[in-house]
N, C-alpha and C positions, 0 to 999 in steps of 0.2 A: 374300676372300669374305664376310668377316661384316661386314668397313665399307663391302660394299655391300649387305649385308643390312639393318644402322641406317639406312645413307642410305634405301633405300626405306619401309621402317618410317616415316622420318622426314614422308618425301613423303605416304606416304599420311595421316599425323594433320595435316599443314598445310593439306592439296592442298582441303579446304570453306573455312576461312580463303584459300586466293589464288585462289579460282574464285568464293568469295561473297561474300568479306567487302567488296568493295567496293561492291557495292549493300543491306549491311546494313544496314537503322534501327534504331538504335538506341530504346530505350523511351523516352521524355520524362518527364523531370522536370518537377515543377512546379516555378513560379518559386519561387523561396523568397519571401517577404513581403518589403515593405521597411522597410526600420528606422527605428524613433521620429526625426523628424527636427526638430532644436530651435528651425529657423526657421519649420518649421510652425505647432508647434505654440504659441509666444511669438504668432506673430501671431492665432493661432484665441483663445487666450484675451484678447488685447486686442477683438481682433472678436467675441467673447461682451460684452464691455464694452458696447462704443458699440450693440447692439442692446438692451440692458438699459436702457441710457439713453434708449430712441426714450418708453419706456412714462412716465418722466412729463414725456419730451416731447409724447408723446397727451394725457396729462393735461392741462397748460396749453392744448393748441390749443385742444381740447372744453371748457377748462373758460370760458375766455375769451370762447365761443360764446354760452354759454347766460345766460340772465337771471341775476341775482345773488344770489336769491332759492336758486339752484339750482348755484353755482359749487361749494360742496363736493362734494356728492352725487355729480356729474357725475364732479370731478376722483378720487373714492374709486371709481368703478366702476373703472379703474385700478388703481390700488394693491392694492383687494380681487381683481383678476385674478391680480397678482404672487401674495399670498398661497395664496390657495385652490388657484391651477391649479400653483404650485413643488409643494405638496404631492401633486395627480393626475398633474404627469406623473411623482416620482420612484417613486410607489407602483405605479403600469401605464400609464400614458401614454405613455413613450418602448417599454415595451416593445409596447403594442400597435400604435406607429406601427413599429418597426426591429427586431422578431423577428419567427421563423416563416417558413415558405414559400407561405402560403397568400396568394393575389393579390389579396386582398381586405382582410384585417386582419389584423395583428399576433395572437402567444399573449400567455403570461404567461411566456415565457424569461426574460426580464429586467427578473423582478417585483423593487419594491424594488434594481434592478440589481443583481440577481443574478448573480455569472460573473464581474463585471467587477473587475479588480485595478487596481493601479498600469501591471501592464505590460500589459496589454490595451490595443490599438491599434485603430484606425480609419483603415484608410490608413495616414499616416505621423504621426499623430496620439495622444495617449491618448483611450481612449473616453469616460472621463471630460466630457472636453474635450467631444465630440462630445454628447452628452447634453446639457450646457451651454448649446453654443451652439443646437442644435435648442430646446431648453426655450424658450431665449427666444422664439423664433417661436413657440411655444406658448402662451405668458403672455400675447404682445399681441394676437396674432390675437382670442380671444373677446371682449378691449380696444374694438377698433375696431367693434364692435357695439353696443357701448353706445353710439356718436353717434346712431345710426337712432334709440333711444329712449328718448333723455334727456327728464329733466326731468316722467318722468310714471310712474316702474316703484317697487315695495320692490325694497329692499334683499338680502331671504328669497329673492324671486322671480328677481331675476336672478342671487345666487349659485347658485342651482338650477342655472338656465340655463345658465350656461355652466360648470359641471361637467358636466353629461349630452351638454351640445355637443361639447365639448369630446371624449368620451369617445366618442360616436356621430358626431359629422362630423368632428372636424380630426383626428382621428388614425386612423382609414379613410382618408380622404383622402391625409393625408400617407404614407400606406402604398402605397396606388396609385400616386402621385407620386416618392417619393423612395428607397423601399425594391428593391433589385436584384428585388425576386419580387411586386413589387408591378403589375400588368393595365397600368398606363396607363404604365409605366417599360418593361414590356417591350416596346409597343406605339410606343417612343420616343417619345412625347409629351415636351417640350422645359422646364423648368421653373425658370430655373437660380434663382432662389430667392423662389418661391412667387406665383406671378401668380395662380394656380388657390390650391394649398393656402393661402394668409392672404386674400388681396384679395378674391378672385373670392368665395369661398364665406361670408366675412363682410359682406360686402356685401349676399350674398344673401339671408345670414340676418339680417340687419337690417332690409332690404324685409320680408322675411317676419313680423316682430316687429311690426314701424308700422301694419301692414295688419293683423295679430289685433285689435293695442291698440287700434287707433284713433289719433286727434289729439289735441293737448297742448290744453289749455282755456283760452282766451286768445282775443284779437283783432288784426289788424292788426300795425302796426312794433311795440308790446309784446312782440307775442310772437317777433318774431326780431330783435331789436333786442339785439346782441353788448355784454356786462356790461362785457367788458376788451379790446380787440384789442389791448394790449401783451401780455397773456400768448399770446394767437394766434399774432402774429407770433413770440416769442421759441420756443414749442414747436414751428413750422414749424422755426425754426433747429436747433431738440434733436434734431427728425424729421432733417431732412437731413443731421446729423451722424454721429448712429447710424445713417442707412441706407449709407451706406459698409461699415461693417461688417458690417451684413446682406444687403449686394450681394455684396461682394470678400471676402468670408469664406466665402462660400457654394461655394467649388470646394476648400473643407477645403486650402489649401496656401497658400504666399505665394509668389505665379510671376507669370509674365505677366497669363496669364488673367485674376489677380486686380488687376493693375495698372489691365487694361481696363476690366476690371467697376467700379474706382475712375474712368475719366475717364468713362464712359458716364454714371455717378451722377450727375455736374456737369453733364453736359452736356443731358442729355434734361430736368431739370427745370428747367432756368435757360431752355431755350427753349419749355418748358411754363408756365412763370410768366410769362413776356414775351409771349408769345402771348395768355394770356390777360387782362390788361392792355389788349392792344390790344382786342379783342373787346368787353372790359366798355364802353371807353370809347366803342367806336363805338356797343355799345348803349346806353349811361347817357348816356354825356359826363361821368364819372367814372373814374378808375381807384383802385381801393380797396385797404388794405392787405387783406383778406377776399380779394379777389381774387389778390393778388401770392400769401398763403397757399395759397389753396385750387389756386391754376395750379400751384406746388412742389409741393404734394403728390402732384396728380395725373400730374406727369411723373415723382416718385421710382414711384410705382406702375404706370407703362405698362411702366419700364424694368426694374423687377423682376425678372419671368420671362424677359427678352433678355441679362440683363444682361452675362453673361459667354458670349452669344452672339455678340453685334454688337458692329460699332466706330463713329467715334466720329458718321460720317455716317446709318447706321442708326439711332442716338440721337438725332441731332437733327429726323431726319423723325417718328420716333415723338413725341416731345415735341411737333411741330406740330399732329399729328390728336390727340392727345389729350384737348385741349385744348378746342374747340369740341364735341366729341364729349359732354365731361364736363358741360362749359358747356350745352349744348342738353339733357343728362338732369339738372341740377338744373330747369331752368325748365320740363319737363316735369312736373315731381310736383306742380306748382301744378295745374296740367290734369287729371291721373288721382287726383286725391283725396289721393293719399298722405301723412302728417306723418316723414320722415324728416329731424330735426331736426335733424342734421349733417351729410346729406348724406354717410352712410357707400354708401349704396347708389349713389349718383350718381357719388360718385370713386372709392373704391375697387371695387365691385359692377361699374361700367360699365368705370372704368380697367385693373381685370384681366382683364375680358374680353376689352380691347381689345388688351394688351399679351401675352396670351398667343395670339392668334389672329396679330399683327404679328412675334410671335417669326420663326415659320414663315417670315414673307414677307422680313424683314431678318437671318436667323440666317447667319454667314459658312460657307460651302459645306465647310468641314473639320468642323464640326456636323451637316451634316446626313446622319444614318444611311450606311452606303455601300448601294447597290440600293436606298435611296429618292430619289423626284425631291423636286422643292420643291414639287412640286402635292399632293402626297403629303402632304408632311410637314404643308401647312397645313393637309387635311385630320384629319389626327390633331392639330392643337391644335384643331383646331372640336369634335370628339370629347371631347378630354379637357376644354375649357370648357362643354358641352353636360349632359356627365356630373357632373361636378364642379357644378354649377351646378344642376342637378335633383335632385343627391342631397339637397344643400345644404337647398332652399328646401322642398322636403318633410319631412324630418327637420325641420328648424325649426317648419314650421308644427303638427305635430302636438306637439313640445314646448313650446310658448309656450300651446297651447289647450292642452294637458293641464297644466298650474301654474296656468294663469290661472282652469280650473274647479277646482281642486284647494286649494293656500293661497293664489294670490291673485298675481296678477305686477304689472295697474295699482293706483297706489296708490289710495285714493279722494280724491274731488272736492273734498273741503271741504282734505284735506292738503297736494294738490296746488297750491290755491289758494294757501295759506301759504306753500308753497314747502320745499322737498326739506329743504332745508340743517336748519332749524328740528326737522322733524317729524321726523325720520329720525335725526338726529345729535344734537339738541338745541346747535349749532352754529351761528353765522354766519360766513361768507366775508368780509365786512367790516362790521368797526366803525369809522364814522367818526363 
């Protein structure tokens, strides 16, 4: 009697266990993180490399560009970018672009990187690492602005400039863009490494810069008649080198994806330079090394924001439109007045608009959102190029007119004349 009084005792403390426990759920764990992983992170710090390297590879293209009078000046808006902007993004730059939850701009969580140790990760990465290789993108983006208006700005006035740019567009922007809590990330707008955040909104603030200042003072072939197109062509090379690294680095891991984002890199500017070769020469009956540069560059920038979207036939139809597209907005600005002296506005300003709106239409269908279509998706890069692009050219324009009534952004006329290199630096670019 009593061992079947346990046995029922028994029954009854099991008997919710064998009537329930097999449609029990369990609570979810979350995943645990994943662990520092050493091929990542070997390859993110070579790929910090080669984007570190594009910046005096801008140097040479731009500096090669402009009269000789003005090759220093030119190639120092560069280097004074490294300088000034290393020290904005490690003081709040990275944190305004990659802390906070707020969808619009970064806090100060990660002022001075604050938080962050050795073992502090980013993905499978150290964050270190990640600050890094983002910085870079930081450094050259306000870089690429100074082609729009070389050969006619101080020195005072454009470091101004692109500290406050810097501060108010590219890191708002990259926040929208690249941060999980940022409006245009949530809205999956597609960006795999900056068509919108560098191209698109330097571009536009470089339109915006040429249009306050006005035209360089000059006449005729003098005034665009290129000083060196050996340094040209050799910093096209430095560009296409280091942009591997800032294609294929940009999905933070060393995997496929990144393999892709390396053959798209070759692929969409080599048929972006050849294309426009043919072009120049049906228009000229020339085909110039200016050309062969300026077609590379504009296809490493369609391919940008795809880059680790599409393969390698998406790459080469992008690299086709790009090209006449680029090609028809530099021979525009002869038309609408504008002096944008390197045509920062024309390649990059047009080529990321172009390549972040082609993302949508050539991104491989495992990219796009799941329960969005692709009519969808394109309309969210018109959105996020739309916005990106108006915050851009407004914010610029009222920075460039508040320096330029304030200390002073164009240089004056008699200095100008003399030439940058002299008055500025007390310097010449060649003694021969």
């Amino acid at each position: 009697m009593k061992i079947a009084q346990k046995l029922i005792a028994l029954l009854i403390l099991i008997a919710p266990v064998l009537i329930w426990g097999q449609d029990a759920t369990p609570t979810p764990e979350a995943a645990p993180a994943p662990p520092l992983d050493k091929g990542d992170t070997a390859w993110m710090i070579v790929a910090s490399t080669f984007v570190f390297f594009m910046i005096p590879g801008l140097a040479l293209f731009y500096g090669g560009i402009v009269r000789s009078k003005n090759v220093l000046s030119t190639m120092m808006h560069s280097f004074v970018a490294i300088l000034v902007l290393t020290i904005q993004w490690t003081v709040f730059g990275y944190s305004f672009a990659f802390s906070g939850d707020n969808p619009f701009y970064g806090n100060f969580d990660l002022f001075l990187l604050n938080g962050i140790t050795d073992e502090t990760l980013e993905g499978t990465i150290p964050k270190y690492i990640h600050f890094l290789f983002q910085g870079m993108f930081a450094l050259i983006t306000p870089a690429l602005i100074s082609g729009a208006i070389a050969e006619r700005v101080k020195l005072s006035g454009y470091i101004v400039f692109i500290l406050a740019w810097s501060t108010l567009v590219y890191d708002p922007v990259a926040h929208w863009v690249w941060s999980a809590d940022g409006w245009l990330f949530k809205k999956t707008a597609l960006d795999f490494a900056g068509g919108t955040v560098v191209h698109l909104i330097s571009g536009i603030a470089g339109l915006a810069a040429a249009i306050v200042l006005g035209k360089r003072k000059g006449e005729g072939a003098a005034l665009i008649a290129p000083n060196n197109l050996t340094y040209t062509l050799i910093g096209a090379g430095f560009l296409w080198f280091g942009w591997f690294g800032f294609n294929a680095g940009s999905g933070l891991a060393a995997n496929g994806q990144a393999a892709r984002a390396f053959v798209v890199t070759l692929v969409a500017p080599a048929t972006a330079g050849a294309i426009w070769l043919l072009i120049e020469y049906l228009h000229t009956k020339k085909a110039t090394a200016l050309g062969a540069a300026s077609g590379i560059v504009a296809g490493l920038v369609v391919i940008t924001p795809a880059a680790g979207f599409v393969d390698a036939t998406g790459a080469l139809i992008m690299g086709a439109l790009v090209s006449p597209i680029c090609y028809g907005a530099i021979l525009l600005k002869g038309k609408l007045g504008y002096d944008d002296s390197l045509d920062a506005f024309g390649i990059h300003g047009v080529g990321g608009a172009i390549g972040a709106i082609l993302t949508g239409v050539f991104a491989l269908a495992q990219y796009i959102p799941e329960g969005v279509t692709r009519g969808d998706q394109i309309i969210v890069q018109v959105i996020s190029v739309v916005a990106t692009g108006a915050y851009s050219i407004v914010v610029s324009l009222i920075l460039v007119f508040i320096i330029e009534k304030t200390i002073g952004f164009r240089i004056s006329e008699e200095k100008e004349i003399a030439g940058l290199d002299s008055e500025i630096h007390g310097e010449k670019g060649y003694i021969i």
